[in-house]
C-alpha positions in Angstrom: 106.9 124.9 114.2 105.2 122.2 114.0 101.5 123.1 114.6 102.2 125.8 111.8 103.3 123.6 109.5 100.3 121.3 110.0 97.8 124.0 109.7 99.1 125.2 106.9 99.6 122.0 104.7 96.2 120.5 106.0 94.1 123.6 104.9 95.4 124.3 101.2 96.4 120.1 100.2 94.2 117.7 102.3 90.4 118.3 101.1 92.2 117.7 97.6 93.9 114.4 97.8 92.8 113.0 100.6 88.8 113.7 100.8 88.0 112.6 97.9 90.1 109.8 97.8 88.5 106.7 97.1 89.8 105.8 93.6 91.6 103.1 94.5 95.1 101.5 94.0 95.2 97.8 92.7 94.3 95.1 95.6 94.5 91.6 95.4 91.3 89.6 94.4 90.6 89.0 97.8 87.0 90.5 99.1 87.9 93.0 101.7 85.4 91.8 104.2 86.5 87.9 104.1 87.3 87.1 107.8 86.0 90.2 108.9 82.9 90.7 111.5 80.8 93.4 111.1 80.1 95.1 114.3 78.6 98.3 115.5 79.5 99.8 119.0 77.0 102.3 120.7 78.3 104.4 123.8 76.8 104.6 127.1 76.8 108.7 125.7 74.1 107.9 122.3 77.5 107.8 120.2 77.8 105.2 117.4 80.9 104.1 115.5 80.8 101.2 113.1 83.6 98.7 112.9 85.5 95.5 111.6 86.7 92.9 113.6 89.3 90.3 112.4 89.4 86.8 114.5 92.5 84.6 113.9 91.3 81.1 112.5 93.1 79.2 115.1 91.4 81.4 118.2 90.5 79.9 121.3 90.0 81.4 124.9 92.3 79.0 126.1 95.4 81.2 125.2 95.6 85.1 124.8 95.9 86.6 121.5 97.7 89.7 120.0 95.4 92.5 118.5 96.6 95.3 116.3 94.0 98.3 116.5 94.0 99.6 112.8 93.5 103.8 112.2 92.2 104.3 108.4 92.6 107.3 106.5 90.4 109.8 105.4 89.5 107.8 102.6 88.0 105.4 104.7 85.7 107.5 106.4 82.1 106.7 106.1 79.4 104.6 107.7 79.3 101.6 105.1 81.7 99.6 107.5 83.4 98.5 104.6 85.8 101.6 103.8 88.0 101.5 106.4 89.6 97.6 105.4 89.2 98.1 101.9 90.7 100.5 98.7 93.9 102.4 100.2 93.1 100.6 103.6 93.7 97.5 102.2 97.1 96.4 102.7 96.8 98.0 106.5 94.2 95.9 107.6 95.0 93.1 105.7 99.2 92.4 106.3 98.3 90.5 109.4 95.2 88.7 108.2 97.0 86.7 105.4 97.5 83.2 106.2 101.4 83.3 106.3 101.4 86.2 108.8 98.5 84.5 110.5 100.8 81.2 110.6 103.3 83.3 112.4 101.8 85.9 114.6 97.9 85.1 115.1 96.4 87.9 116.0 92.8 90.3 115.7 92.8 92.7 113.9 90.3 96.1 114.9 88.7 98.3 112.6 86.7 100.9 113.6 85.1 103.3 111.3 84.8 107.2 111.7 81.8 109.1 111.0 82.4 111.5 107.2 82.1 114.6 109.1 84.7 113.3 111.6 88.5 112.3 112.2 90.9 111.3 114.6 91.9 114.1 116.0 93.2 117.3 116.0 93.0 119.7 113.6 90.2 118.2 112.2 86.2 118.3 112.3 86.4 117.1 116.3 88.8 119.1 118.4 88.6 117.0 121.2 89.9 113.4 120.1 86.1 111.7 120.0 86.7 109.2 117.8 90.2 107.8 119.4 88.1 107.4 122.7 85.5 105.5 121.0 87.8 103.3 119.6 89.4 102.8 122.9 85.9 102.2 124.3 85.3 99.1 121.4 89.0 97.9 122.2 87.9 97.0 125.8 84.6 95.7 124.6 87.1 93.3 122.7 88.9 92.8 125.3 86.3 91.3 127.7 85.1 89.5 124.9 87.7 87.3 123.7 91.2 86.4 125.6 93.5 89.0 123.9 96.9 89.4 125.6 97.4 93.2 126.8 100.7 92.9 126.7 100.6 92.6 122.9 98.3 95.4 122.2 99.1 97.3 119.4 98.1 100.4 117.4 99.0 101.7 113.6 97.1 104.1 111.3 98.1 105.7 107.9 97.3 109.4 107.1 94.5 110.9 109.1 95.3 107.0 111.2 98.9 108.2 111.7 97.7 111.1 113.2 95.4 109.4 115.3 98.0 106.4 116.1 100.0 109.6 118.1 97.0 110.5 119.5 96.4 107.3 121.1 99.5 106.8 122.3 99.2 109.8 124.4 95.2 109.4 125.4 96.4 105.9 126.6 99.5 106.0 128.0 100.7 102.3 128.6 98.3 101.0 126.9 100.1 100.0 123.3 103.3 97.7 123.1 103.8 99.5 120.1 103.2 101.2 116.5 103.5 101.7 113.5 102.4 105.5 111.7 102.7 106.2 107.8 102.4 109.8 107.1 100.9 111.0 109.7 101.2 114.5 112.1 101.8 114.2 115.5 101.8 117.3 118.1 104.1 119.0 120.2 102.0 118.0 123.3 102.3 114.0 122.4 106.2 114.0 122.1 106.9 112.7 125.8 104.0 110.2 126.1 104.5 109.1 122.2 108.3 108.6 122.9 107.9 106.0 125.5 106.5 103.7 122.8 108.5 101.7 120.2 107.5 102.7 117.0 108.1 102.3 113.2 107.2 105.4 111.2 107.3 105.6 107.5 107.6 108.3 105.5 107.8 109.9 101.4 109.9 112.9 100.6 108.1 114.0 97.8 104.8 113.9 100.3 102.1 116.9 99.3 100.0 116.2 102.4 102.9 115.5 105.2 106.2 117.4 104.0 109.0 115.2 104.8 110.7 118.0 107.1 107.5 117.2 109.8 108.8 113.7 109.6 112.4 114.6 110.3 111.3 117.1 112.8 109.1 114.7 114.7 111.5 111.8 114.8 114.1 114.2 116.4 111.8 115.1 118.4 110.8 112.0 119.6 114.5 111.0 120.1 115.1 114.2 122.0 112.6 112.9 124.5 114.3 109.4 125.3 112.3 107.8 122.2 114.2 105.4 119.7 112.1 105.2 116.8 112.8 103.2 113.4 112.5 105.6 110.4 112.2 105.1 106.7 111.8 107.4 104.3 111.6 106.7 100.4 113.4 109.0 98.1 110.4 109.8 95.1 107.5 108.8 97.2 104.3 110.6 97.7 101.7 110.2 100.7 100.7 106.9 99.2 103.5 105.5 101.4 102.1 102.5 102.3 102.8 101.0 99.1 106.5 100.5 99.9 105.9 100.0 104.0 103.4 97.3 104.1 105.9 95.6 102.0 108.3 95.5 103.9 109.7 91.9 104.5 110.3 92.7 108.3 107.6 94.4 109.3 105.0 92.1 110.7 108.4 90.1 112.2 108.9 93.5 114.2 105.7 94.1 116.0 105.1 90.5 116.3 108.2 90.8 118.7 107.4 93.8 120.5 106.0 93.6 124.1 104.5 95.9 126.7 106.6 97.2 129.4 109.9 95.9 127.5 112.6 97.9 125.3 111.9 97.8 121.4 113.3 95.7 119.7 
């Protein structure tokens, strides 16, 4: 039921709204590059992948940081290096940047950038999930680079990111202390390895893209399996969900307490 529904929805709505999306909701005045390195990672294969990296002011290798890995959306595609932190990927990339957040929970942020002919993952342009290995490949780059603590690893993604946020939680098992995914599909494959992770998915009922019965069905689903997810959905909200999640007041609090190999909290 699942995979049906994706197919489906993904072939007649996504190229529509998605693709083409980069008219852009409002964003503070803030450049979307400030604090951000640009980087670009090439594979011991020939592969390249641009990407963004966010160090906290106060870093040191004297003491481990947390890192969130950050999954644009479609929108963001590209190989300008810019897409992916800025427009709709704004507020994503840039909850944890702000200095309050940054007072609180200093952590790096990572943003890599996927090719325009390319995605996440499944169903998309790549079959096999390319571009979540790559960024997996630039996340340990990172991580022999500067002192980031492994136990505070952590992955989210919105869209074509949520997708790939389920994706890597079940390409790298153990490797995420958790997530957060905004309107994004996950597979019938990914349920057992995704449920293991603590998790905060967010979700419209008036989405186009992702009908809000996946959602239900996948948060079941991930219960079923042992998971215990948090859940909101917004009564009236389209796939634009991040809007109302990246404003809510707990949600850097949350993963900030989250920790690998210990129950959500």
């Amino acid at each position: 039921m699942i995979r049906r529904l994706i197919q489906i929805t993904l072939s007649v709505a996504l190229p529509a709204i998605l693709f083409g999306a980069h008219a852009v909701s409002a964003q503070t005045a803030t450049s979307p590059e400030a604090g951000f390195l640009a980087r670009s990672y090439h594979s011991s294969g020939g592969e390249t992948m641009e990407y963004r990296l966010f160090v906290p002011p106060s870093y040191g290798p004297a003491k481990k940081f947390p890192l969130i890995l950050w999954l644009h959306n479609a929108a963001g595609r590209g190989s300008d290096n810019l897409g992916q932190i800025s427009g709709w990927n704004f507020a994503g990339s840039h909850i944890w940047t702000r200095p309050e957040s940054q007072a609180k929970f200093p952590a790096f942020v990572l943003a890599p950038q996927v090719d325009i002919t390319k995605a996440w993952a499944r169903p998309h342009a790549n079959t096999a999930p390319v571009s979540i290995r790559l960024a997996l490949e630039i996340l340990d780059a990172v991580e022999k680079e500067y002192s980031i603590d492994r136990s505070r690893v952590y992955v989210a993604g919105q869209s074509m990111g949520g997708e790939g946020v389920w994706s890597a939680l079940a390409f790298a098992p153990g490797r995420f202390a958790a997530a957060i995914a905004l309107c994004g599909y996950g597979f019938d494959d990914m349920v057992a390895p995704d449920a293991k992770v603590p998790v905060w998915i967010f979700q419209g009922d008036a989405d186009p893209i992702v009908p809000v019965e996946h959602a239900r069905e996948w948060v079941a689903a991930l219960r079923k399996a042992g998971g215990n997810p948090k859940y909101n959905e917004y009564p009236g909200v389209d796939h634009k969900v991040w809007d109302k999640a990246f404003a809510e007041p707990g949600l850097v609090d949350w993963l900030a307490a989250q920790r690998l190999g210990q129950p959500g909290n």
